[in-house]
N, C-alpha and C positions, 0 to 999 in steps of 0.2 A: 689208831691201833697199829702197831707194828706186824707186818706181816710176818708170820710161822714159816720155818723153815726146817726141811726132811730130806733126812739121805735115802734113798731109792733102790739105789745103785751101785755096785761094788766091782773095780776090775784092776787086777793084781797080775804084774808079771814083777817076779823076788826070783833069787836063788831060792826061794823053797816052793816056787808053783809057780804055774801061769793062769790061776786061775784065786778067787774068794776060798772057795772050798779046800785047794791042793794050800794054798798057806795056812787055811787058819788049822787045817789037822796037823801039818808039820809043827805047827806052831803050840799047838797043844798036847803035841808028844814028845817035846821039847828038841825036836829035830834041827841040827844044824844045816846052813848052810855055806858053811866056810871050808874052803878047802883049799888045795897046794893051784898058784895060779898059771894059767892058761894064755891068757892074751898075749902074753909077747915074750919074747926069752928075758927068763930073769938073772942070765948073767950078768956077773956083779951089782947087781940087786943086792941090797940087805933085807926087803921086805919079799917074801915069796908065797904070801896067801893071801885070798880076797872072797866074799860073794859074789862069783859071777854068775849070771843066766847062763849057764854054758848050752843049754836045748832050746836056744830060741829059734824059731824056723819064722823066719820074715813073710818068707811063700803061704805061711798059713793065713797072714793077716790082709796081703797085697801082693799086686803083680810086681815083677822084675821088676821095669823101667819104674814104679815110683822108690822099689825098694833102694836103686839104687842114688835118688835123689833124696833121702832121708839118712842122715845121723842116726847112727844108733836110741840117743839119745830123743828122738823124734820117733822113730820106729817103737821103741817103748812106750811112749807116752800114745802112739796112737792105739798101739793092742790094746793097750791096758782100757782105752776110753771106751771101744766098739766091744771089750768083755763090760764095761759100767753100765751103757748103754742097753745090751741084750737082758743082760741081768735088771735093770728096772722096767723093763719090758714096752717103754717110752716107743710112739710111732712117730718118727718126728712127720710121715705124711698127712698125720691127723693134730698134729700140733700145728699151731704159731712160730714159724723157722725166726721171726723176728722177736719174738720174747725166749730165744732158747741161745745161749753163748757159753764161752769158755774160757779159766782163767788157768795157765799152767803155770807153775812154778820149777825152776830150775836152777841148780846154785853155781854151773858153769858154763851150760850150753854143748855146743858142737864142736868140744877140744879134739875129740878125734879126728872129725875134718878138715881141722887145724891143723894138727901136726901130720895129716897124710899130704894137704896139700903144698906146707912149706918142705915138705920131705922132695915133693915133685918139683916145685921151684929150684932146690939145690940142685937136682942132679941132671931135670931136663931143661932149664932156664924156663922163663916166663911166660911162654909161650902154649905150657903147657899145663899152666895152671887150669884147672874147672872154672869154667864159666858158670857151675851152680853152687859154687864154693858158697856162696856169700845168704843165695838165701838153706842152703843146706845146712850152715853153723849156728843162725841166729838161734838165739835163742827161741824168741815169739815163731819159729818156724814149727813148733810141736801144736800148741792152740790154732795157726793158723792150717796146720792139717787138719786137725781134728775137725774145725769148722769149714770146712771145704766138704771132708768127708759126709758130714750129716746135713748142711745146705746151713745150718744154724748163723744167725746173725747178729742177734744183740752184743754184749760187750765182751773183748777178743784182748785178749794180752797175756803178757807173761810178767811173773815177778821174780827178782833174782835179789834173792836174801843170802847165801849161802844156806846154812841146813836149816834156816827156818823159810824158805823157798817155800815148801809146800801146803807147808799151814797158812804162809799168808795167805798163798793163792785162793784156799779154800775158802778164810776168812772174808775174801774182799769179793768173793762171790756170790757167798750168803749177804753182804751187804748188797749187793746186784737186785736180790731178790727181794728183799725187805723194802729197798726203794721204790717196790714195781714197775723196774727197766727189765724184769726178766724174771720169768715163770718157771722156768728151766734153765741149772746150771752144769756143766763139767766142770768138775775144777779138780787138782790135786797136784801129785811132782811126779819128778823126774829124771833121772841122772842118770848118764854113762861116762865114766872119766876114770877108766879103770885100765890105763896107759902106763909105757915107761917114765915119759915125761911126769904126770899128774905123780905118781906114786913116789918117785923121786922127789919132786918136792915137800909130798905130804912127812915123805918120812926123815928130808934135811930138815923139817921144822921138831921135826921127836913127837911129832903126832900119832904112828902108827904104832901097833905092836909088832914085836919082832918073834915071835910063839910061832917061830916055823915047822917046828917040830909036832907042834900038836896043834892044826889048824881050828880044829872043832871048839877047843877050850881058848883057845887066846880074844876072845871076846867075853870080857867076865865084869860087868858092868859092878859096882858098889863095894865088890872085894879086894881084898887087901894086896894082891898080887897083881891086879891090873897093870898095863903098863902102855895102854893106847888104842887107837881105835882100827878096826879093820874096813878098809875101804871096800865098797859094795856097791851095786846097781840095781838100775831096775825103774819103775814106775809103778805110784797108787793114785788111782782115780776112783773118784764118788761123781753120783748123780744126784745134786742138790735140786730140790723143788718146793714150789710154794705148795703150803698146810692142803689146802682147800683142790689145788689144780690137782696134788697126788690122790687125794679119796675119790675126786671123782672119777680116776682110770682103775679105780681100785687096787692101787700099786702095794705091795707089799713096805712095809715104814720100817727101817731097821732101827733109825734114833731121830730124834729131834737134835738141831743144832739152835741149843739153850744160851751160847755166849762165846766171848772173846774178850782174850786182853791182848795189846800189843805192846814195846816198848822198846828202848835201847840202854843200852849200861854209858854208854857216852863215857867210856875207860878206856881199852885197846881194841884192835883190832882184828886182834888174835886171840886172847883171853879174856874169860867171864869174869864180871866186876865179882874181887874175893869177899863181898858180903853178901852178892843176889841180888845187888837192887834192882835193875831190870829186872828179873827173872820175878820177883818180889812183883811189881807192878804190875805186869801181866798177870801172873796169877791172881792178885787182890781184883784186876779189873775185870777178868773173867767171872769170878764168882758174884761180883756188883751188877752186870751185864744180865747173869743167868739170874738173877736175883735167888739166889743161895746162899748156904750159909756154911763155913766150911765143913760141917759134919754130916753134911747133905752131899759130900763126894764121896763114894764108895771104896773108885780106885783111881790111881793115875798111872798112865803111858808115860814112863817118865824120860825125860832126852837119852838120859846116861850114854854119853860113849864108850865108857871102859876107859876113859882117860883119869887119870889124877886128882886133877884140880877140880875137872867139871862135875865129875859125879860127887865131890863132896862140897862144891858149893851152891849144888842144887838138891841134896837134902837136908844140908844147914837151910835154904830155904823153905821147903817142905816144911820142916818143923818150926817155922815161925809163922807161916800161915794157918798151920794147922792147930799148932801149941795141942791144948789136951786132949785131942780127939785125934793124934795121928794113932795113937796107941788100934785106934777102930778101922783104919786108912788101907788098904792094900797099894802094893807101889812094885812095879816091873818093867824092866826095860827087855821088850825082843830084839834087839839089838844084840841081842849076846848070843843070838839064833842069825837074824840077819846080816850082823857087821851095819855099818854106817856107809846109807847111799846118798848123802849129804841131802840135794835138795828134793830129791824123795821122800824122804825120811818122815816128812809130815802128813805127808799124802797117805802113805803104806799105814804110819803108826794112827791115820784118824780113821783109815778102813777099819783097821784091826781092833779100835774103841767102838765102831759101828756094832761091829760082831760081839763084839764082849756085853754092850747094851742087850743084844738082841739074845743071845744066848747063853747069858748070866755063867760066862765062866772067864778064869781072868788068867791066860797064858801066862809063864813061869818066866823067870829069872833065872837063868841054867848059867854054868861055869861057878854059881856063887857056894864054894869051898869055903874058905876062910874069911871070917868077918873082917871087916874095919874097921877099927876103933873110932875111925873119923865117919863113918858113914852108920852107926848103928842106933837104936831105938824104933827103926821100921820094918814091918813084914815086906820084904822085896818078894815074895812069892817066891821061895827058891826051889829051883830045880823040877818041880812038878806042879803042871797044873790044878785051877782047885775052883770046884764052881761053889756060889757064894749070887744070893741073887742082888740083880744091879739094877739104881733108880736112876744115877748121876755120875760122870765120870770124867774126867780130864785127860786134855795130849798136850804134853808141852814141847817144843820146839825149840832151839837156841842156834846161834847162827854167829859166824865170826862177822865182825862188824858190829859186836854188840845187840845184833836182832835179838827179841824174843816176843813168841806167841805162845798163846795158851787158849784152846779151845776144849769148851763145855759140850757133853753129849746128853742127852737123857733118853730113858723110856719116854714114847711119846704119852702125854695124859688125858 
């Protein structure tokens, strides 16, 4: 028998909270947090707004001297894991440090320690590069905090999907547990790359939106005026645990993690195959996995960036999986609240299905104005929240490189 597997545990640092609570009420008053950006001068920029944490206090989570041996992008992932932690109320002095580990997901890593430290290279020669350059950018440098932090030992890594980074991570931790290599998992994403460098690229590709004039609105996932995605940060981590280990601490159970599909488009690199077939696969295998049926999903967390191509060929495939039962289907991207923090983004969006399981209301689709003839026949939730009780529900994740994940949540039964 396949071991059961529960989220416990929820810790959230977003431009809209640092905390499960401060996101999911932003999130269901449809609050933004996009705004005119901060990090660095954006002369000559064409892009000038983004999701940033701009009240992250490091000091709250650790002392100087580690804060200053952590990437942003590590500093994120470790708050976010010790609020997952406190929140499932986990003592790891009374646990098995050897059945408890952690899988992070991240879609870039330590770019900002990158470009501070080739910045120092130029201008003080080599001598003056960091010496903790190297383990401060890696990626696996956020899991291997985090497990430092709690003494936890079982299985330790990171996976780098781009924006489906953090669904995998979660995904291949839940398989940790099922295996019984691990009774207790961390897992989720994480990203900080909300730089001159990173932003310039995003936006020489025609990825971002250019809606500087009205930061709040320029992430408008499914509508017709979209015109790209806005780059954001942050870290979402859950505390996965085996069925049987969580009742007996009497842990609070927000969902059951019911399934998984994974997949690749094996098309480009950069753009989703224009029929979904990945996208297609994961979903089909996700529901095979949970053994469901598709009108046994309620709602889904759907990618949507607010881009063109990808929001309308991921509810062209919505409606092939769904066929006659989308009409019953709720489908919302908070991404039009958040912006896109690439390999985040799975982590944040399978919190956010945690809560929707648990507290049977399904956060809104805000910006969505005018319909699009190419993305129309589904309820996106627009603009206002709307509780609606929940059995079963999905987060999909897509990722350039053709990645795509799709994970199943349910009420536990």
């Amino acid at each position: 028998m396949v071991r059961r597997v529960v989220v416990t545990g929820l810790g959230a640092i977003t431009p809209l909270g640092q905390s499960k609570d401060q996101l999911w009420t932003s999130l269901c008053n449809g609050k933004s947090g996009i705004d005119k950006l901060t990090a660095f001068d954006t002369t000559d920029h064409e892009v000038l707004i983004a999701g940033e944490v701009n009240d992250f206090e490091p000091g709250k989570w650790f002392d100087k001297k580690l804060e200053r041996r952590l990437d942003r992008f590590t500093q994120f992932a470790l708050a976010a894991s010790i609020l997952a932690v406190e929140d499932s109320g986990i003592d790891f002095d009374k646990t098995d440090r050897n059945k408890a580990g952690t899988i992070i997901g991240t879609g870039i890593g330590g770019i900002l320690e990158i470009e501070a430290q080739h910045k120092v290279l130029l201008q003080k020669g080599p001598s003056r590069v960091s010496p903790f350059m190297i383990p401060k950018l890696m990626a696996n440098a956020a899991p291997g905090y985090i497990a430092i932090r709690f003494g936890i030992r079982a299985a330790n890594f990171s996976v780098i999907t781009a924006c489906a980074s953090g669904a995998h991570a979660i995904a291949e931790a839940v398989q940790v547990i099922q295996k019984g290599n691990a009774d207790v998992m961390i897992a989720g994403g994480t990203e900080a790359t909300i730089s001159s460098l990173c932003v310039s690229a995003f936006n020489n590709m025609k990825a971002l939106s250019r809606r500087n004039d009205s930061p709040r609105s320029a992430s408008r996932p499914f509508d017709r005026d979209r015109d790209g995605f806005v780059i954001s940060e942050g870290a979402g981590i859950i505390v996965l645990e085996e069925l049987e280990t969580a009742k007996k601490r009497n842990a609070h159970i927000y969902a059951e993690m019911l399934g998984f599909g994974m997949s690749d488009d094996a098309y480009h690199i950069a753009a989703p195959h224009p029929n979904g077939e990945g996208a297609y696969i994961a979903m089909e295998n996700a529901l095979k996995e949970s053994k469901l049926n598709p009108e046994q999903i309620s709602y889904i967390n759907a990618h949507a960036t607010s881009t063109p191509m990808g929001d309308e060929v991921e509810v062209d495939t919505i409606k092939r999986i769904f066929d006659g039962n989308v009409k019953n289907l709720l489908v919302s991207s908070t991404k039009s609240m958040l912006g896109h923090s690439l390999g985040a983004a799975g982590g944040i969006e399978t919190l956010v299905c945690a809560l929707v399981v648990d507290k049977n209301i399904i956060p809104p689709t805000t910006n969505y104005e005018t319909p699009d003839p190419n993305c129309n026949g589904i309820d996106f939730v627009p603009n206002e929240a709307r509780e609606k009780k929940m059995q079963n529900v999905m987060s999909n994740s897509f990722g350039f490189g053709g990645h795509n994940v799709s994970l199943v949540l349910g009420k536990l039964r």
